[in-house]
N, C-alpha and C positions, 0 to 999 in steps of 0.2 A: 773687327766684326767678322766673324765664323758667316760661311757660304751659307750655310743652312740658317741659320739666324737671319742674315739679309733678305734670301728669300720666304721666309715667314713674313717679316716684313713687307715685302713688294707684294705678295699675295694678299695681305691684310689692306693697305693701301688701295688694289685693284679691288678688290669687293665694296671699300668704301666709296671707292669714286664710282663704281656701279651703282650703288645705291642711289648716290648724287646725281651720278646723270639720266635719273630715271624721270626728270620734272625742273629741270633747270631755266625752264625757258616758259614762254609762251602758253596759253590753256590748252590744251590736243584739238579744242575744237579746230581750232588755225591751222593744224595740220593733220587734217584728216584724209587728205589725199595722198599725205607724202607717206612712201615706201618705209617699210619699219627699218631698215638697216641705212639705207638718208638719215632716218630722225635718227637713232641712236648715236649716226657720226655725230650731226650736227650738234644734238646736247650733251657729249660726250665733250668736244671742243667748248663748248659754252660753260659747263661744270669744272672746265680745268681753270678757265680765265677767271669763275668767280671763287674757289678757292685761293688760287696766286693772289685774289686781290682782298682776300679776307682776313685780315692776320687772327683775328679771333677764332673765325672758324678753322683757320689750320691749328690751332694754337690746342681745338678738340673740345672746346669749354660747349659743358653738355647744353643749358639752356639755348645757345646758339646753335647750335648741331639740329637740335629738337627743332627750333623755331623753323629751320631750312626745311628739315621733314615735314613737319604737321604743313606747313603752307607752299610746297615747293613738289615734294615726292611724293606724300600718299595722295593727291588726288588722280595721280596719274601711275597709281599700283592696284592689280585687281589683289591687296594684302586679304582681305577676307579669304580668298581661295587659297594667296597662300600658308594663311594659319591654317587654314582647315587641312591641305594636304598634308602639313607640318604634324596636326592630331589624328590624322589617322582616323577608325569608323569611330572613335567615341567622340568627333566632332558632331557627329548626328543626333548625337543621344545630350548634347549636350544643350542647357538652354539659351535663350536669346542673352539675359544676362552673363552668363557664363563665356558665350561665344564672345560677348567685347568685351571682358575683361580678358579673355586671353589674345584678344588682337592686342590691345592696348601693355600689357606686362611683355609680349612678345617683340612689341617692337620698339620698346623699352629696353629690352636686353639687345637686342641688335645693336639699337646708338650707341651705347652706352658699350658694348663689347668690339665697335672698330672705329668708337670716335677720334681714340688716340689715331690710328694708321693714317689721319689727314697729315702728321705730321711729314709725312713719308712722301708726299704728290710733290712733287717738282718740276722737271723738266720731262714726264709721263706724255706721250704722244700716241692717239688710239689707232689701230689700225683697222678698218671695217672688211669682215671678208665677204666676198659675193653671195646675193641671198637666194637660197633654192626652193623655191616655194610656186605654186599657183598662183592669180587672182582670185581664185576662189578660196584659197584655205582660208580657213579662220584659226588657227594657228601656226605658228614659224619659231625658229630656230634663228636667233643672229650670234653670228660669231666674229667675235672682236680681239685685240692685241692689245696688249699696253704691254708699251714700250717704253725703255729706259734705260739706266744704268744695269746690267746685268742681261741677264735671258728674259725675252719677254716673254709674260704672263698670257695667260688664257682665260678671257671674258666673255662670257655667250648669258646671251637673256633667252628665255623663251615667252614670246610673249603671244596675247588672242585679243582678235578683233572684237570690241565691243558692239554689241547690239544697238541697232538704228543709222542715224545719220550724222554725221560731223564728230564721230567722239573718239575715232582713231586709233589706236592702240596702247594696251596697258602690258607692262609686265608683273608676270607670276613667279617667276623664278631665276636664281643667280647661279652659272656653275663659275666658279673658280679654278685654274688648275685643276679644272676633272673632277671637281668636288661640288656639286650644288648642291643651294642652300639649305632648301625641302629636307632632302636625303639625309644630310648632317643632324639635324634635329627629329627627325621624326622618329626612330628607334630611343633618344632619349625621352620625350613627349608619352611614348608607348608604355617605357619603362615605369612611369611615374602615375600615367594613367590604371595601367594592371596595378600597380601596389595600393595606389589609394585615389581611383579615379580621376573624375576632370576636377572637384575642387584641391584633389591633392597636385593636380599639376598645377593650377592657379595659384596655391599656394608655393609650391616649389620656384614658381615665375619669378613671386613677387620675393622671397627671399634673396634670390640671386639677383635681383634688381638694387636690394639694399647693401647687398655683401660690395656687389660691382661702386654702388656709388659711396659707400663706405671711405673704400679700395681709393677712388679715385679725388677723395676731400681730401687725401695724407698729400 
């Protein structure tokens, strides 16, 4: 296996297990006091143990994948925001229907584009860096390690305190090796929007949803 290929891999792998570790545990009400880059360790290490003990879900079989998402990670992603920074201003102009069918095909194509890289989590150990922030922000920046066979990888959430009491912190955003996730899609989103607006992007979604699971019945 070529260097560069491994690391495509380990970075695909690290966005997966970010994703996972974004709800692996407990409802956020239970940890509304605890420091966001605490909770990150902690369901970082929790998301490694219940992949090691899944073989389905390493295994990438989408239905499982999904199932872990819808009950596990989106109640604890503020994904609404990040579709919409993903669409750029013609999320505003778009309507209520329109806005969840592109949550819904968006995060469709995400499972479904790094369900495989579960195959890749093994002996992954995260490393949390010191968080610089106020008590007062209502957003922060965590930066994280995975580590492993090779160079580790670079994992930072950015995530904002939800409004009121006991509901603790959501994330909005994944960088990868220097690449977050927003950023990566949003110029394609753009692209598709100016050609043939938001139902041409909803359309574009759901096509690459089918090509992907196509792709992935062979």
């Amino acid at each position: 296996m070529t260097q560069p290929f491994r690391r495509s891999l380990i970075k695909r792998a690290a966005l997966t297990l970010g994703a996972l570790a974004l709800g692996a545990t407990a409802p956020w009400a239970q940890a509304a006091d605890e420091a966001p880059n605490v909770m990150i360790e902690r369901l970082s290490t929790e998301v490694l143990d219940i992949i090691r003990a899944d073989k389905t879900l390493q295994s990438g079989d989408i239905a499982r994948v999904m199932e872990v998402v819808d009950r596990k990670i989106m109640p604890n992603v503020n994904f609404r925001r990040m579709t919409a920074s993903a669409t750029g201003p013609g999320w505003r102009k778009a309507t209520p229907e329109q806005q969840q069918k592109l949550q819904q095909e968006f995060k469709t194509l995400l499972v479904r584009t790094y369900a495989g890289a579960l195959r890749q989590v093994s002996d992954q150990t995260i490393e949390v860096g010191p968080l610089r922030a106020n008590d007062s922000d209502k957003e922060v920046l965590v930066r994280t390690l995975v580590k492993g066979k090779g160079e580790p990888v670079q994992l930072d959430y950015r995530m904002e305190k939800t409004p009121g009491q006991g509901l603790g912190w959501k994330i909005y955003d994944l960088n990868v090796a220097g690449i977050w996730l927003v950023d990566t899609y949003r110029p394609q989103f753009a692209q598709q929007i100016n050609a043939n607006g938001i139902d041409g992007l909803v359309a574009s979604l759901v096509e690459r949803n089918k090509t992907n699971a196509a792709a992935s019945a062979k």
